[in-house]
C-alpha positions as CSV (number, residue, x, y, z in Angstrom):
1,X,41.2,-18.4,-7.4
2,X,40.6,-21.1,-9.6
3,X,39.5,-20.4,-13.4
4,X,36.1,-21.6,-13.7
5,X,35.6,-20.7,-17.8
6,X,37.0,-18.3,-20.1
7,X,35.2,-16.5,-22.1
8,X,34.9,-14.0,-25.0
9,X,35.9,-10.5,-23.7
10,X,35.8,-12.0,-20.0
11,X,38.0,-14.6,-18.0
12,X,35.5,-15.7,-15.4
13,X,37.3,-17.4,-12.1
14,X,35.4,-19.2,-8.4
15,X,35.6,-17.3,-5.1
16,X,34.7,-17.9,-1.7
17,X,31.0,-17.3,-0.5
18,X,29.0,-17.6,-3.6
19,X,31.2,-15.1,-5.3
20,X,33.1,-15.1,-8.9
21,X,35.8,-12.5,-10.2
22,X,35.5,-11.0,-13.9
23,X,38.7,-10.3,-15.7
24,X,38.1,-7.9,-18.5
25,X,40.0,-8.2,-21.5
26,X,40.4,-5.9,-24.3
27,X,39.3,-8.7,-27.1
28,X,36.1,-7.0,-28.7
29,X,33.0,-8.8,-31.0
30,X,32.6,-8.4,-34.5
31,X,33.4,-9.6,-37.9
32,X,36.1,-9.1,-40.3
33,X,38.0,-6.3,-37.8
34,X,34.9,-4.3,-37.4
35,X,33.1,-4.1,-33.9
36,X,29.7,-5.2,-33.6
37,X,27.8,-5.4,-30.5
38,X,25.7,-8.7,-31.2
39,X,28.3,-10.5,-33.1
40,X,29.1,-14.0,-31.4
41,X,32.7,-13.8,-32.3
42,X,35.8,-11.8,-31.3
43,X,36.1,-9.3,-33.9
44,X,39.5,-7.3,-33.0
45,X,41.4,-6.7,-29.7
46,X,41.6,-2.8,-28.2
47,X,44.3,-2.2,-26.0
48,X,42.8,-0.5,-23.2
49,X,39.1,-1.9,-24.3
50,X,38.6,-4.1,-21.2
51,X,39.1,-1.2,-18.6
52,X,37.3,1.0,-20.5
53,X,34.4,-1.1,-20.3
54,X,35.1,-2.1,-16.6
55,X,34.3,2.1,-16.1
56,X,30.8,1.9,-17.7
57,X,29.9,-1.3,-16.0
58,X,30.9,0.6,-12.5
59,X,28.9,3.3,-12.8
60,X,25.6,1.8,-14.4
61,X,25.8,-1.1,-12.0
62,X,26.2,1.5,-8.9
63,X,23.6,3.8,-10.5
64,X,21.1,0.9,-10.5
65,X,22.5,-0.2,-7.1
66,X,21.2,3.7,-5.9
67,X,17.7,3.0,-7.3
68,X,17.1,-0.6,-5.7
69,X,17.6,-2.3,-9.1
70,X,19.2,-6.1,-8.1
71,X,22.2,-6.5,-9.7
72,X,25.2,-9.3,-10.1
73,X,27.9,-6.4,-8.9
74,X,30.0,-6.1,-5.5
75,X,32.5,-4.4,-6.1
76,X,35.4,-3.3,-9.4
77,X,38.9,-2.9,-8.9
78,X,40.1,-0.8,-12.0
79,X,44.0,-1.2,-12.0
80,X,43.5,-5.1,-11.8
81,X,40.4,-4.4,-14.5
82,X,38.4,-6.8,-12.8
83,X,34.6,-7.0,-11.1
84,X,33.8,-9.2,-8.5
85,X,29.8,-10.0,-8.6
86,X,27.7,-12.6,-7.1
87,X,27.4,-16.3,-8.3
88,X,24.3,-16.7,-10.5
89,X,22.7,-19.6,-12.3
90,X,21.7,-18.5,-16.4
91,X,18.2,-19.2,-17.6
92,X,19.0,-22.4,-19.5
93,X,22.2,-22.5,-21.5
94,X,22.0,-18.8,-21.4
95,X,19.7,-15.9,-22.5
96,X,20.4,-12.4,-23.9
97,X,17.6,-10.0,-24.1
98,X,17.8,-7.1,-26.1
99,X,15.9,-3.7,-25.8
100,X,16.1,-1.8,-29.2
101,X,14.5,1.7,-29.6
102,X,15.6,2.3,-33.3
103,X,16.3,-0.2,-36.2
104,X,19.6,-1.0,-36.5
105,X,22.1,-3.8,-36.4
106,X,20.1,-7.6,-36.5
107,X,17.1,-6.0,-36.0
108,X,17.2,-4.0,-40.0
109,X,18.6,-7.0,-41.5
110,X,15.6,-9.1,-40.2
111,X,12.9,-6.7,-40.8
112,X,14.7,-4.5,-43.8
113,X,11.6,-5.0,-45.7
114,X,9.3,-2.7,-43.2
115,X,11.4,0.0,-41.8
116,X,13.9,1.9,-42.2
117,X,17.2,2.5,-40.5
118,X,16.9,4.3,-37.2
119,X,13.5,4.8,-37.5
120,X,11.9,4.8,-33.6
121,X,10.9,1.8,-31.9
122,X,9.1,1.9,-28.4
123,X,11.7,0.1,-25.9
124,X,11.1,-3.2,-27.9
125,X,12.5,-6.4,-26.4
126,X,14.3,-9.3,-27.9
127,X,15.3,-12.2,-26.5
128,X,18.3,-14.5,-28.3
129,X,19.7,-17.5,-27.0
130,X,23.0,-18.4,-26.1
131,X,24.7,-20.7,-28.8
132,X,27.3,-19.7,-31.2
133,X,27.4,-22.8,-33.5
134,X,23.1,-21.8,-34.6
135,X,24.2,-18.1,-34.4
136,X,22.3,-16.9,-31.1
137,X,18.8,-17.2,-32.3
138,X,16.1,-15.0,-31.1
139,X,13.5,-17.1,-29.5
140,X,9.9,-16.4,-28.3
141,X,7.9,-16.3,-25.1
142,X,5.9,-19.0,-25.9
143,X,9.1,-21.2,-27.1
144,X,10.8,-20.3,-23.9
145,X,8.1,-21.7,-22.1
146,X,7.6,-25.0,-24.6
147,X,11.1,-25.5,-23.7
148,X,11.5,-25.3,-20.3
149,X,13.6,-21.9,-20.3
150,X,11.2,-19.6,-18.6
151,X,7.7,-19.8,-17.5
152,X,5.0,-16.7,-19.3
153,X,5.7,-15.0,-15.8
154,X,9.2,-15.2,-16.0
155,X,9.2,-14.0,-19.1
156,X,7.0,-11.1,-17.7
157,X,9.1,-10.1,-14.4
158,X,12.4,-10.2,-17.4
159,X,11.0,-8.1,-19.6
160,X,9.2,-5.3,-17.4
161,X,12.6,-5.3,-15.8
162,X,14.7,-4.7,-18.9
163,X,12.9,-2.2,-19.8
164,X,12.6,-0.1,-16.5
165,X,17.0,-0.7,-16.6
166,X,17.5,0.3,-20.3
167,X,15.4,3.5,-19.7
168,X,17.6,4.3,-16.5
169,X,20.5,3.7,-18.8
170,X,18.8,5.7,-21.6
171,X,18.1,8.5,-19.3
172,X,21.8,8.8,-18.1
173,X,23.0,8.7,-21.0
174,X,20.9,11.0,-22.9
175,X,22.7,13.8,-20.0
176,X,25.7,13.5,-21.8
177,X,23.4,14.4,-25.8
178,X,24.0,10.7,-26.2
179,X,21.4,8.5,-27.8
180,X,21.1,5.1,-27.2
181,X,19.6,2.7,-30.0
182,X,20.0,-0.5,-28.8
183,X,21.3,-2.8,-25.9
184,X,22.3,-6.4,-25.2
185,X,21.6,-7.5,-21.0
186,X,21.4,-10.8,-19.4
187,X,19.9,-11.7,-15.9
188,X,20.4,-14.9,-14.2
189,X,19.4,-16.0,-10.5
190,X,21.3,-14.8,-7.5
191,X,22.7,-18.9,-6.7
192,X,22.6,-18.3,-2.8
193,X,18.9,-17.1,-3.0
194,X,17.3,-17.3,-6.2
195,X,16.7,-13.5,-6.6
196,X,16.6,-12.6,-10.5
197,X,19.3,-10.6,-11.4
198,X,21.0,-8.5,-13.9
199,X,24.5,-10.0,-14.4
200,X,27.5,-9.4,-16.9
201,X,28.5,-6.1,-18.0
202,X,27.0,-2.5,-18.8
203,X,29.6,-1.0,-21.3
204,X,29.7,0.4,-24.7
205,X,30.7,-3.4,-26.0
206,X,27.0,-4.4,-25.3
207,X,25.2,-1.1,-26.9
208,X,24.6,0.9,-29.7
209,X,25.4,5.0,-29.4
210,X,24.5,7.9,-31.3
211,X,25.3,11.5,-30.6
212,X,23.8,14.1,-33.6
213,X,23.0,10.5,-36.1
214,X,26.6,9.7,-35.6
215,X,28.0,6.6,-34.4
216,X,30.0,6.7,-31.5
217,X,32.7,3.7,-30.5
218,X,32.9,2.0,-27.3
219,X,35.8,3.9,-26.1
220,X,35.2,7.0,-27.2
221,X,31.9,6.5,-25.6
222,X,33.4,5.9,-22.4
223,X,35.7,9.0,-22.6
224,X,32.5,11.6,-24.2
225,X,29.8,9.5,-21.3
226,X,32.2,9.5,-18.3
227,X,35.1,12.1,-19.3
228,X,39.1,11.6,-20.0
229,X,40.8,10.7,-16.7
């Protein structure tokens, strides 16, 4: 294997046949020692954080598998806490797109003035851009398109499709009396065939969770969601 970049919470290195390895590691975003989901820097390290998320990430990834949702994901191997997914080429420099359905986070300290916190938003997508020196800015259709990022019906097809995944992922969750506020996905396309995909990870280190108004950390998530073992 040879290291191809590392990054943030994920060493990322080449494999044969169009195919890259994750390593997870247990480094966390967030600011001054507190986690925050849609910070661009590392925050704190976890011990035991990466594998924890390496769980979610498994079973959203094979739950969306099950209902014919195109995803980055092969296969996990848990005691190496690592995922090996298919190559795929970002949109651009790289795009997050966020689907929030209650104000919190960025989202309150942008638009403060006109609601309150964790009042209900309708599966309302974001869509930031990758760059940590201008802070990850949220850009907008028609910029995307102005700029050569994605076309109007790219933007479409991304944005239909986050929603129909974060409502899967609401669904499941809700099973468990968990609430999901707000999550952070990226796609990119499959580089042997173009396919759009959803790529990265599915864990509590890209979401916001509630259970009875309270928040609920990415590991304990993992342990209340998918039980101790």
């Amino acid at each position: 294997m040879n290291l191809i970049y590392k990054g943030k919470t994920k060493d990322v290195y080449s494999l044969d046949h169009h195919q890259v390895l994750l390593k997870f590691k247990d480094d966390v975003t967030g600011e001054d020692g507190v986690f925050d989901p849609g910070a661009n820097t590392i925050g704190l390290t976890i011990d035991g954080a990466g594998k924890s998320g390496l769980k979610m990430t498994q079973f959203f990834f094979e739950r969306l598998s099950e209902l014919g949702i195109a995803t980055h994901y092969v296969s996990a191997d848990l005691d190496e806490v690592s995922m090996v997914v298919k190559e795929a080429t970002p949109f651009g420099k790289g795009l997050e797109v966020i689907c929030r359905y209650r104000a919190v986070g960025s989202f309150l300290r942008r638009y403060g003035a006109y609601c309150q916190e964790g009042d209900q938003l309708d599966s309302l997508v974001e869509v930031t851009i990758k760059d940590d020196e201008r802070g990850d800015p949220t850009i907008s259709e028609d910029t995307l398109e102005m700029l050569g990022i994605l076309s109007k019906s790219e933007y479409q097809e991304l944005k239909k499709l986050t929603k129909q995944i974060c409502d899967i992922i609401k669904a499941e969750l809700a099973k468990k009396d968990l609430e999901l506020y707000d999550i952070k996905l990226e796609f990119g396309r499959d580089k042997a065939t173009g396919d759009l995909l959803l790529i990265d990870e599915i864990s509590g280190g890209n979401m916001r969770v509630y259970k009875n108004g309270i928040y609920i950390a990415p590991m304990e998530l993992e342990k209340d969601f998918l039980g101790a073992k």
